[in-house]
N, C-alpha and C positions, 0 to 999 in steps of 0.2 A: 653587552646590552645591560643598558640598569634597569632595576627594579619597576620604576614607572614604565618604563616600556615593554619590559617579559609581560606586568599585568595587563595592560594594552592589547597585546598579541594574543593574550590567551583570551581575553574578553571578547576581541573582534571575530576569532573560532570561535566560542560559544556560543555566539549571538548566529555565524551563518551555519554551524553543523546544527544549531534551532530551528533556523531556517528548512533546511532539510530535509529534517525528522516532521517539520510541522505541513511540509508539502506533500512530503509521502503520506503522513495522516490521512490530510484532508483529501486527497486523491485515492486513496483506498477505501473512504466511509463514503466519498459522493458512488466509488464503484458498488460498493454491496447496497446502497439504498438503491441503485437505478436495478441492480438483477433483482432486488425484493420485490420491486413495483413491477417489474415484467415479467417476475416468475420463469427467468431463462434458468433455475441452477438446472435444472434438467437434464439441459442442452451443451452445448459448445458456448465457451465463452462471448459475447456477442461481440469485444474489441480489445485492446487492447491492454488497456485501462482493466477491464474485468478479469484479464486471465493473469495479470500481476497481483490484484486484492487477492486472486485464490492463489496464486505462489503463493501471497507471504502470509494469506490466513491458511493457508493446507487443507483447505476445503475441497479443489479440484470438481470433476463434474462427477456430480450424481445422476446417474443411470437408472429409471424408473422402470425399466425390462426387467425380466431376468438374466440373471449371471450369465454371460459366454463361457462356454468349458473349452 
């Protein structure tokens, strides 16, 4: 592979793992503004989408009870 082509190859990675990283973004910020606006952290996640933004923010659900022993 010559040189114009490895640049190529790594470019055309960069540009779709950008992709990627730019979907997870935006699919993690649209999930915590929709729990902000509905005030679900409360609760159980409300789909799918929402229980992924808390995996990868480590927020999980906040329990307004008292602690279970």
């Amino acid at each position: 592979m010559s040189g114009g082509a490895a640049a190529e190859a790594i470019a055309i990675l960069a540009i779709f793992l950008g992709g990627i990283v730019l979907g997870i973004l935006v699919i993690v910020s649209r999930s915590i503004k929709r729990e902000d606006r509905s005030g679900s952290l409360t609760g159980q996640a409300p789909d799918a989408a929402a229980r992924g933004a808390r995996v990868l923010t480590g927020v999980g659900s906040r329990d307004a009870g008292p602690p279970e022993v």
